[in-house]
C-alpha positions as CSV (number, residue, x, y, z in Angstrom):
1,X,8.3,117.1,58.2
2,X,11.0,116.6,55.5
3,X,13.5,113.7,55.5
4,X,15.9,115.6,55.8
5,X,14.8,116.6,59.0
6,X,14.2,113.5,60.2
7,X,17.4,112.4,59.0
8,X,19.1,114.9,60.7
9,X,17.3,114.6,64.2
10,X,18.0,110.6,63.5
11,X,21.7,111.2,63.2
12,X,22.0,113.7,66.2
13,X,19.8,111.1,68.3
14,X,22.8,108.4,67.5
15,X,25.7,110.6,68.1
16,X,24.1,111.4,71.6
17,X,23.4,107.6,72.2
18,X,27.2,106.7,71.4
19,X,28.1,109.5,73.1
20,X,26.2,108.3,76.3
21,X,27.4,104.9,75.7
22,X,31.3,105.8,75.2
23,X,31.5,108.9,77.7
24,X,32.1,106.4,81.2
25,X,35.0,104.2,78.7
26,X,36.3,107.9,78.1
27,X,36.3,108.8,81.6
28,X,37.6,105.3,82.6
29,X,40.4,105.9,80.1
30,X,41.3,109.7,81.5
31,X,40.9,108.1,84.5
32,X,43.6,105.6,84.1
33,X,45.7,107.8,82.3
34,X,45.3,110.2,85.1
35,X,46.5,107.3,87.2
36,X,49.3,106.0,85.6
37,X,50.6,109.9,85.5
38,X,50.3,110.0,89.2
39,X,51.8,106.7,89.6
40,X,54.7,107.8,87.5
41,X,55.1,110.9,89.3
42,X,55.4,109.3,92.5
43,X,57.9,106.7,91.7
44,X,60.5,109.4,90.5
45,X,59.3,111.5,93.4
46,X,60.3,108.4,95.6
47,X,63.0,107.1,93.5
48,X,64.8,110.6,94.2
49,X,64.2,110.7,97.5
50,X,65.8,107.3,97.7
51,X,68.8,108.5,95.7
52,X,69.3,111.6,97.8
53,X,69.1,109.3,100.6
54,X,71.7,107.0,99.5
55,X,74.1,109.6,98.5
56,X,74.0,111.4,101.9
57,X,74.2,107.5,103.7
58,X,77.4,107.0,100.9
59,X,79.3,110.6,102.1
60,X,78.5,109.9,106.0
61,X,79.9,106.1,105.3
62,X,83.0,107.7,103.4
63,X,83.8,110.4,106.3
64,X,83.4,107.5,108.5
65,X,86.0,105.3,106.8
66,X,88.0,108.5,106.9
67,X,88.3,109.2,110.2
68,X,88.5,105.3,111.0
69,X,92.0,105.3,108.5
70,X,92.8,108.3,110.7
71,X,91.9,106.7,113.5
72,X,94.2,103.9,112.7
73,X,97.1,106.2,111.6
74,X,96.7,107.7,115.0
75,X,96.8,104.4,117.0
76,X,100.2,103.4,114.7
77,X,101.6,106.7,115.7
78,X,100.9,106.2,119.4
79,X,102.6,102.7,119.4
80,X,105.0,103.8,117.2
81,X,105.7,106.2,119.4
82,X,105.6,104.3,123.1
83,X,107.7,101.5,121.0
84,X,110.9,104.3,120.6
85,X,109.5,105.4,124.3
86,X,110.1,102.1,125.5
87,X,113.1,101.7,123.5
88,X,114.7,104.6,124.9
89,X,113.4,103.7,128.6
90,X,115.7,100.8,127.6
91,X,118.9,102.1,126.3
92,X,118.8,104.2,130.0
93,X,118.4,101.2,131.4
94,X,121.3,99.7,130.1
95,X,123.3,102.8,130.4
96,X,123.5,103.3,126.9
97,X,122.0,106.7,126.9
98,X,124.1,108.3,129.4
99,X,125.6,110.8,127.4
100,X,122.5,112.4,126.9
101,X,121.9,112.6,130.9
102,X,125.7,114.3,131.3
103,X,126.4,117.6,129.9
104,X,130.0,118.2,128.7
105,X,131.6,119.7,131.3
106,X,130.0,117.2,133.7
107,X,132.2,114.4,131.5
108,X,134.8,114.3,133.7
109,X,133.2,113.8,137.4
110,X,131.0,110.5,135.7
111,X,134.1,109.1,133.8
112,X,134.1,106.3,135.9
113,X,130.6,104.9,135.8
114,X,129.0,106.2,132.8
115,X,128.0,103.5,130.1
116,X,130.0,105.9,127.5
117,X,133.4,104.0,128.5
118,X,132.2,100.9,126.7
119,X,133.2,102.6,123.6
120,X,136.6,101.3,123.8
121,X,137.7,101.8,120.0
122,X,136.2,105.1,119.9
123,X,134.5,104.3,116.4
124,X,131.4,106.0,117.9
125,X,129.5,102.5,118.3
126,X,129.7,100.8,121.7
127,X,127.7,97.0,119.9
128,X,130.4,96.4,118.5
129,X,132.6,96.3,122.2
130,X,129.5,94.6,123.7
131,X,129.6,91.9,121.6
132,X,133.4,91.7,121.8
133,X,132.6,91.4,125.6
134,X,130.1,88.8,125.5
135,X,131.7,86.6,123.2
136,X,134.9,86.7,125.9
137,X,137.4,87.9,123.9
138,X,140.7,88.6,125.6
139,X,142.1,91.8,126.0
140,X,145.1,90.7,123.5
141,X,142.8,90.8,120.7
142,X,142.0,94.7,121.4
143,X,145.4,95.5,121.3
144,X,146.1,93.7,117.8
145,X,143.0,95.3,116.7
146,X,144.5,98.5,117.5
147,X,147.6,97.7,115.5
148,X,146.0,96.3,112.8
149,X,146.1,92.9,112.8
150,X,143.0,91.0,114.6
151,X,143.7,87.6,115.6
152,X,143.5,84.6,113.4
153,X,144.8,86.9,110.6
154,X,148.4,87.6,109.3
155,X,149.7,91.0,108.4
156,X,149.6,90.0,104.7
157,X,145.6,89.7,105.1
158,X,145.0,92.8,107.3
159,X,146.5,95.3,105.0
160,X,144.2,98.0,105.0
161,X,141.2,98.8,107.4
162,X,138.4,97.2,104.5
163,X,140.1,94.2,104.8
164,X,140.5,93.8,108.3
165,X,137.0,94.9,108.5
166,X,136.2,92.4,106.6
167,X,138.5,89.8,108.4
168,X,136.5,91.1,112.1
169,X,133.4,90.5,110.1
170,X,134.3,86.8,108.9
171,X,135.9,86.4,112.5
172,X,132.4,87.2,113.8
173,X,130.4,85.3,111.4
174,X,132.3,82.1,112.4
175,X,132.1,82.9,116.3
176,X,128.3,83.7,115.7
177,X,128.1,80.0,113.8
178,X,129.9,78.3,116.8
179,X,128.2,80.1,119.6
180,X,124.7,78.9,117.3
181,X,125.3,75.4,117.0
182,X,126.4,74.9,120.9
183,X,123.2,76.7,122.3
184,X,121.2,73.9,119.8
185,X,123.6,71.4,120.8
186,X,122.5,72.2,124.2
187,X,118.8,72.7,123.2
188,X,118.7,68.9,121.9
189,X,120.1,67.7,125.1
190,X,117.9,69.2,127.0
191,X,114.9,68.1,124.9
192,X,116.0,64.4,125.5
């Protein structure tokens, strides 16, 4: 046989001997490569499904809140409206409403005990004649008011109707003060 020969079968016989003894790292390195890949693949697979997850949790969370702020609205509106509900219930009470009970050519048979007659100035407000009423003002005081002059005022000050507005308003302010410092007056000496 030649060398070369030899050589040559030499040379093959060591490829297939490393071959032998590096195919199982190969395959242990596809192997983990293979792994890793899979691994990959199913943490973005999961990942996703987490996402998709979350943003179908997040829209079901935001409807809710939705229709919790219009649950809320809702509930305002109710007591918003049993509040003018009661409201009215009182003005009816007081007779303050009547003139939505009596049609107009019914005026005439309640004239005498509707709660519209408190409007005794006819300025279209009867709070104003309430509080007149309760503070006891006399009846003399109406009829200065009606020519212009209020009392504790002088023609000179009740010129025109701002001023004596304004006079009635002072007027009240000073009642109001009075009437405020008697009730705590009477507060303290019931307290001691």
């Amino acid at each position: 046989m030649s060398t070369g020969l030899i050589i040559a079968i030499v040379v093959v016989a060591i490829i297939i001997i490393a071959l032998l003894l590096l195919l199982p790292r190969m395959r242990a390195t596809a192997r983990q490569k293979q792994a890793e890949r899979e691994l990959r693949s199913r943490r973005e697979r999961v990942a996703n499904e987490q996402r998709e997850e979350a943003a179908e949790r997040e829209s079901r969370a935001e409807r809710a809140e939705q229709q919790a702020r219009m649950a809320e609205q809702e509930a305002q509106r109710e007591r918003a409206e049993a509040n003018l509900r009661n409201e009215r219930a009182s003005m009816h009470e007081r007779g303050m409403a009547d003139d939505e009970l009596i049609a107009d050519d019914e005026r005439d048979r309640f004239s005498g005990v509707s709660g519209g007659e408190a409007d005794r100035d006819r300025d279209g407000h009867t709070l104003d004649d309430r509080a007149r009423d309760a503070t006891d003002r006399d009846t003399d005081t109406d009829r200065d008011a009606s020519a212009g002059v209020r009392s504790g005022t002088t023609d000179d000050s009740a010129t025109g109707s701002e001023s004596s507005d304004y006079q009635r308003g002072r007027e009240d302010e000073r009642r109001f003060e009075r009437s405020r410092l008697t009730d705590d007056v009477r507060e303290s000496d019931r307290t001691n």
